[in-house]
C-alpha positions in Angstrom: -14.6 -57.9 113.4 -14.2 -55.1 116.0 -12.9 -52.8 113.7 -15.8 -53.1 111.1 -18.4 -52.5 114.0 -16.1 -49.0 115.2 -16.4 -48.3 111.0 -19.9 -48.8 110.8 -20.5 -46.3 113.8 -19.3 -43.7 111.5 -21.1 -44.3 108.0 -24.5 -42.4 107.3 -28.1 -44.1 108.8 -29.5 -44.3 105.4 -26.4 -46.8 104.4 -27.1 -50.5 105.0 -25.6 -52.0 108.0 -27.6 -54.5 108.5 -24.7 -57.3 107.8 -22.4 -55.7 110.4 -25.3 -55.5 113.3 -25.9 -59.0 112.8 -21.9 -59.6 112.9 -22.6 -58.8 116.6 -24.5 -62.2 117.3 -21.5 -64.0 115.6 -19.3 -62.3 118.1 -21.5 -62.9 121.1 -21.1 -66.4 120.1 -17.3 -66.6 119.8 -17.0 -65.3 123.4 -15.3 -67.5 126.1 -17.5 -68.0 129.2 -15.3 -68.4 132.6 -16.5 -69.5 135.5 -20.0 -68.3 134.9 -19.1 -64.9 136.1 -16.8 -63.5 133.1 -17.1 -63.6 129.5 -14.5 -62.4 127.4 -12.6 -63.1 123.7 -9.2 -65.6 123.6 -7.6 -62.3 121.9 -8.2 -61.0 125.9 -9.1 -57.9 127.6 -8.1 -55.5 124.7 -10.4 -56.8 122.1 -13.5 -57.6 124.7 -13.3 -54.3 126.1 -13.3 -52.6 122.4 -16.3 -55.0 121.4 -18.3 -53.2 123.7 -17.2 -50.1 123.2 -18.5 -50.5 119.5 -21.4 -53.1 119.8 -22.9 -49.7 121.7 -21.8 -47.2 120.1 -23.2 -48.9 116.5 -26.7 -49.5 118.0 -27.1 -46.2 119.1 -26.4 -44.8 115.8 -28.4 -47.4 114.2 -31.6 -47.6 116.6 -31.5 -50.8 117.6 -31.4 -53.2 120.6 -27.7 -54.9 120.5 -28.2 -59.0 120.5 -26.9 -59.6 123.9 -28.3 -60.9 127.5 -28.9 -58.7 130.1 -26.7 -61.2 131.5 -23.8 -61.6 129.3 -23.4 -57.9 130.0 -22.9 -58.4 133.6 -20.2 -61.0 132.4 -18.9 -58.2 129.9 -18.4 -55.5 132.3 -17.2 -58.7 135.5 -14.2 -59.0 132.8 -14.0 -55.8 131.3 -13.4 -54.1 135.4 -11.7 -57.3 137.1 -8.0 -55.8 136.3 -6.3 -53.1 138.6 -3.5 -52.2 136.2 -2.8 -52.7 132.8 -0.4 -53.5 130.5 -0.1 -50.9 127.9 -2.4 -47.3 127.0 -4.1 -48.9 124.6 -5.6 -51.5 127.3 -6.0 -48.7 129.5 -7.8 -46.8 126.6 -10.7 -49.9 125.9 -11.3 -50.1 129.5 -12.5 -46.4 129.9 -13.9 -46.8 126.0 -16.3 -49.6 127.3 -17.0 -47.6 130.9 -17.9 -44.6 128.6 -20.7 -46.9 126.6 -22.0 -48.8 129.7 -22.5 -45.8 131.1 -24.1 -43.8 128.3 -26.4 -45.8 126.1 -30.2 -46.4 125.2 -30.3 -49.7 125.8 -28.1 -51.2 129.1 -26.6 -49.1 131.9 -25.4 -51.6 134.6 -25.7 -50.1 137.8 -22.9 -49.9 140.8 -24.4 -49.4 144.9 -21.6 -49.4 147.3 -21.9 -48.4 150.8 -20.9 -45.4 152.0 -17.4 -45.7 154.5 -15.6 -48.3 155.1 -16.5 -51.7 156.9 -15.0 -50.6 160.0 -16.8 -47.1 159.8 -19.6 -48.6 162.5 -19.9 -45.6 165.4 -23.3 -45.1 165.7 -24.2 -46.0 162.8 -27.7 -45.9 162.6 -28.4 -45.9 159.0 -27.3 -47.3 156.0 -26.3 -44.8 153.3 -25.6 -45.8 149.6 -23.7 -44.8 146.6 -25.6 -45.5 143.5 -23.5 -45.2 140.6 -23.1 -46.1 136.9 -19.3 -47.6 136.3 -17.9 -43.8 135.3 -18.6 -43.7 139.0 -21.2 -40.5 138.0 -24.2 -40.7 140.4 -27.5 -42.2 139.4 -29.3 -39.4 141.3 -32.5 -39.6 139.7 -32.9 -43.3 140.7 -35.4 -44.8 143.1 -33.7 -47.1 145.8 -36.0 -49.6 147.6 -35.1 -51.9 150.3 -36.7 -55.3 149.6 -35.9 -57.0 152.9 -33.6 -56.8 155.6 -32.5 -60.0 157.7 -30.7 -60.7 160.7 -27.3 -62.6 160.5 -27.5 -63.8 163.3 -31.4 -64.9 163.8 -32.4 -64.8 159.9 -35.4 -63.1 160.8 -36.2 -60.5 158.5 -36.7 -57.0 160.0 -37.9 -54.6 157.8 -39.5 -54.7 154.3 -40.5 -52.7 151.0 -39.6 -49.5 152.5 -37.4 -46.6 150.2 -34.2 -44.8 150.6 -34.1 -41.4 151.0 -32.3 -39.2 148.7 -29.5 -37.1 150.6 -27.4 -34.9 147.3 -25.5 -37.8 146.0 -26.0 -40.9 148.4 -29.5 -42.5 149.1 -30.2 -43.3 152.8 -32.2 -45.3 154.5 -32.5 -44.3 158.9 -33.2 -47.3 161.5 -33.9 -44.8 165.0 -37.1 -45.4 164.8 -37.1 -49.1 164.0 -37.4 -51.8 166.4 -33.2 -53.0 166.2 -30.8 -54.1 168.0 -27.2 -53.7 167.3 -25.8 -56.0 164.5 -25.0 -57.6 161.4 -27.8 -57.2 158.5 -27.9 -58.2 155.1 -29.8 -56.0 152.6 -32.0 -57.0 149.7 -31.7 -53.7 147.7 -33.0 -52.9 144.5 -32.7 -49.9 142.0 -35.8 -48.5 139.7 -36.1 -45.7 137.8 -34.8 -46.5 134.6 -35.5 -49.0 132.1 -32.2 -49.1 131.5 -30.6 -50.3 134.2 -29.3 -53.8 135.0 -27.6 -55.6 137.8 -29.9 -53.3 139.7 -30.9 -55.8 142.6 -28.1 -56.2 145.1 -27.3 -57.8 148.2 -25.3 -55.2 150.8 -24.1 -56.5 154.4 -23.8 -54.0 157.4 -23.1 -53.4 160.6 -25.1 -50.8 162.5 -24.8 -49.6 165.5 -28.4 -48.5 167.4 -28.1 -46.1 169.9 -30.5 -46.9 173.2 -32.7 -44.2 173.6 -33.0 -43.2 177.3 -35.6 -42.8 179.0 -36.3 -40.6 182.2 -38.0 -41.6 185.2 -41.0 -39.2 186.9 -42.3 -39.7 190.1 
């Protein structure tokens, strides 16, 4: 159960816990899948949110990997974040129990890029600036941000590749003035190195920039 993996976090190393780790597989297995995008207990948010909190907490005292997907993470943490408000403190509690693992951990730190402004933030906006973040919202400063391709909307074509972003104190950007654009849509294939750690680390990110025309003056 949840509470024998939040016990087992606080007995001594030397004891042996090796019948509660492999509890963890068992519980991986009882978990509903929904949609391909969440997984999650029937007992709901509560328990799920808890599980993770103590699946990580217990390997990191004990040294070892937890038994779950990179991938059943991301369905984890799609559950775990999909609710706006809650229904009691001890929901509320879970959530920022399981944030606090994800976040800080040996073994999986699931990584959040959002662009900087808003949608409609697209005055000359020549660049594309992003927050990298673990879900604590606490920057991921000493990541590497790479741009693995950038395409038109409108023509498909893609425009620039395998280039970095450039670190600016807590956002990473990445300047088009001296890139052969045009005004547009764009869509972003973005990835996030740096850390063994990390996952959910490649992202797509759609923008509008803005290009100013460069003028040029005329000599006789």
């Amino acid at each position: 159960t949840v509470q024998a993996l939040q016990t087992a976090s606080h007995l001594s190393q030397q004891a042996d816990l090796r019948s509660i780790v492999e509890e963890i597989e068992d519980l991986v297995a009882r978990l509903d899948e929904l949609g391909g995008v969440y997984l999650q207990f029937e007992e709901g948010l509560e328990t799920t949110a808890l599980f993770v909190a103590a699946t990580y907490k217990l390997m990191d005292h004990v040294g070892t990997e937890p038994s779950i997907k990179e991938d059943q993470v991301i369905q984890l943490m799609n559950a775990i974040f999909s609710k706006k408000n809650f229904e009691s403190l001890s929901e509320a509690f879970s959530v920022a129990s399981a944030a606090a693992a994800l976040s800080q951990n040996r073994y999986h730190v699931p990584v959040v890029v959002v662009p900087e402004g808003s949608p409609s933030d697209t005055h000359e906006q020549a660049s594309l600036r992003l927050q990298v973040t673990n879900v604590l919202s606490q920057p991921l400063t000493q990541a590497t941000v790479k741009l693995e391709h950038a395409k038109s909307v409108a023509s498909r074509a893609v425009v620039l590749q395998k280039t970095s972003f450039t670190p600016v104190g807590d956002v990473f950007e990445l300047n088009f003035m001296n890139v052969k654009f045009s005004s547009g849509y764009y869509d972003f294939s973005v990835k996030v190195e740096g850390d063994n750690r990390y996952i959910a680390n490649s992202v797509e990110v759609s923008a509008f920039l803005v290009i100013p025309i460069k003028s040029t003056e005329m000599t006789k």
